[in-house]
N, C-alpha and C positions, 0 to 999 in steps of 0.2 A: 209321230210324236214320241211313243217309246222308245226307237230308238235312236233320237236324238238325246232323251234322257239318259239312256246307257251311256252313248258314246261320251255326254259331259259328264258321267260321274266316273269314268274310267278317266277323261281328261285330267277332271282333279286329283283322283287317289295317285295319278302317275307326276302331276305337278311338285310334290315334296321331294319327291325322289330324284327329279331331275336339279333341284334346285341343292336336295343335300349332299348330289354328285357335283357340281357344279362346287359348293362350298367345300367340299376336302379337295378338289382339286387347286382352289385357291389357295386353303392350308400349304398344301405341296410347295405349290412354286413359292408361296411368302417364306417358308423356312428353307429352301432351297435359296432365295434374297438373300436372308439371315445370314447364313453361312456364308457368302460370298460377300456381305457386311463385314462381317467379324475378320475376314482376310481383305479388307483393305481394296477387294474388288468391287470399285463403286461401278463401272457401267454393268455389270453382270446383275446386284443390286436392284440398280435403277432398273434395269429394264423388270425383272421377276418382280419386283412392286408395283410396275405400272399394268404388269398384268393382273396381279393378285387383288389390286385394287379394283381393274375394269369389273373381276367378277364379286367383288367383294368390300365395299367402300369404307371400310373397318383396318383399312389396311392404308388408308392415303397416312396416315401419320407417318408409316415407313416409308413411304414413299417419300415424304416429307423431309425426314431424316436424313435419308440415303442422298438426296438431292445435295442437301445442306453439307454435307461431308465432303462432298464432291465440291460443289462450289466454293468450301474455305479452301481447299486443297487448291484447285484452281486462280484463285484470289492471293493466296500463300506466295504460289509464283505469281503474278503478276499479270495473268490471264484473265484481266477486267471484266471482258465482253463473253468467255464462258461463264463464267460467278456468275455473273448478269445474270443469264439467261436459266441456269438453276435454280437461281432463288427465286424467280420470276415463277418456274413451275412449282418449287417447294410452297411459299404464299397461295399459287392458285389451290393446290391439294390443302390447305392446312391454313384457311385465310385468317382466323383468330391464333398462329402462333408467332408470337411477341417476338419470340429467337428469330424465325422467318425473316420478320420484318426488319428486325435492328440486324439481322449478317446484309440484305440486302440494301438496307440503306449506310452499312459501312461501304460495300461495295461503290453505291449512287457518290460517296463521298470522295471515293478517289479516282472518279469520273466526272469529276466538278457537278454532276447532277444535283444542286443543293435542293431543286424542286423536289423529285423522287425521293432523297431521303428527308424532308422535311415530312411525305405525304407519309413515309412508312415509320419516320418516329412517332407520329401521331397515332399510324394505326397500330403502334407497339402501346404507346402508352391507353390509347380506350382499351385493349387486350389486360394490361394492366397499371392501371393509372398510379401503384404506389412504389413504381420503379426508380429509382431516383436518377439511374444512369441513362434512360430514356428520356428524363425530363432534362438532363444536362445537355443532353445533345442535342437536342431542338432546341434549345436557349442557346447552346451557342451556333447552330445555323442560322437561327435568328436576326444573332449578332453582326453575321459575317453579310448577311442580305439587308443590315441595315434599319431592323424594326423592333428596336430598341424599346418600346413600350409591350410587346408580346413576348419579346424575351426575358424585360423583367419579370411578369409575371406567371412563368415557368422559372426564375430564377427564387421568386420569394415563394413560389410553391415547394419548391425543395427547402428551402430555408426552414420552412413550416416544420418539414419532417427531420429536418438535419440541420440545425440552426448553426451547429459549429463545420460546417461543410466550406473549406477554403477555395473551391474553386467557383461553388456559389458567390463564396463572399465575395472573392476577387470581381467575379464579373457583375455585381450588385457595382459595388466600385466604379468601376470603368462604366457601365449603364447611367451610374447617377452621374458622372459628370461630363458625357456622351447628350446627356439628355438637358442639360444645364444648358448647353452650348447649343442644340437645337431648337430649344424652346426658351430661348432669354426674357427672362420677367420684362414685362411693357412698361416704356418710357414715358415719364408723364407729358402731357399734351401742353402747352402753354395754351392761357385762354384766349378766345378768339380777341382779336381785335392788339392782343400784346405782339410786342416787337421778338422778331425771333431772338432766339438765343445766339452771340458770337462763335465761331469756330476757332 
């Protein structure tokens, strides 16, 4: 029993130590990232943040970043399916960042993916709902998928905040008489027993 006591209290006092070695070595590699950041060197980056993060999860934000750099750059040229798949990991490390979301759902946009970016405007705008330009773009996905009544009301949501906003207004416009023509006011009924109406 003693020295089982021994050996857990030697365990512990050795537990900080391995863990505050374990932490400046994460230091290391994340500013060792940094530097390879700051020179434009994203796979050198990515990789020392996905380390620095395994020991240290204080660090996915860069990891996050470093992604997002990579994947506009990739997107920049026209490298769809890299972007993709960056911002897919930058969202997983960093799932409340709003930026995340809207580079990845620009991505989803010129991948006709209107699903994807519909889900990641959403989860841009609960990240932060007093965006204006995240609520524009889900009002016009909206538009383009044809649900005209949830687009309005992401379109008179920004209205609210931005009342002289012309690309709101426009597409209030085109909504209201999109919405006219779907839902045409009901024709009166003649009453039973009356002779129908001539054509």
């Amino acid at each position: 029993m003693r020295q089982f006591l021994v050996f857990s209290l030697i365990a512990l006092a050795l537990a900080p130590c391995s863990w505050a070695q374990k932490n400046r070595e994460a230091n290391k590699i994340a500013l060792e990232a940094s530097e390879s950041a700051k020179n434009h060197d994203w796979d050198a980056a990515i990789e020392g943040f996905r380390k620095a993060t395994a020991m240290d999860h204080k660090y996915a934000a860069n990891l996050s970043a470093a992604l997002q750099q990579r994947g506009t750059a990739a997107a920049n040229e026209r490298r769809f399916t890299e972007a993709m798949a960056d911002f897919d990991e930058a969202v997983k490390a960093t799932p409340e960042d709003a930026g995340a979301h809207e580079r990845r759902a620009a991505v989803a946009m010129k991948m006709n993916d209107f699903d994807k970016a519909l889900a990641d405007y959403s989860a841009a705008i609960k990240s932060n709902p007093h965006e204006v330009r995240y609520l524009l773009y889900r009002s016009y996905i909206l538009e383009l998928k044809g649900d005209s009544k949830s687009s309005m009301a992401d379109t008179e949501k920004v209205l609210k905040m931005q009342k002289d906003n012309p690309e709101a207004q426009a597409r209030k416009t085109r909504l209201e008489a999109r919405m006219k023509t779907e839902n045409p006011p009901p024709q009166t009924q003649a009453a039973p027993g009356s002779p129908p109406k001539p054509e």
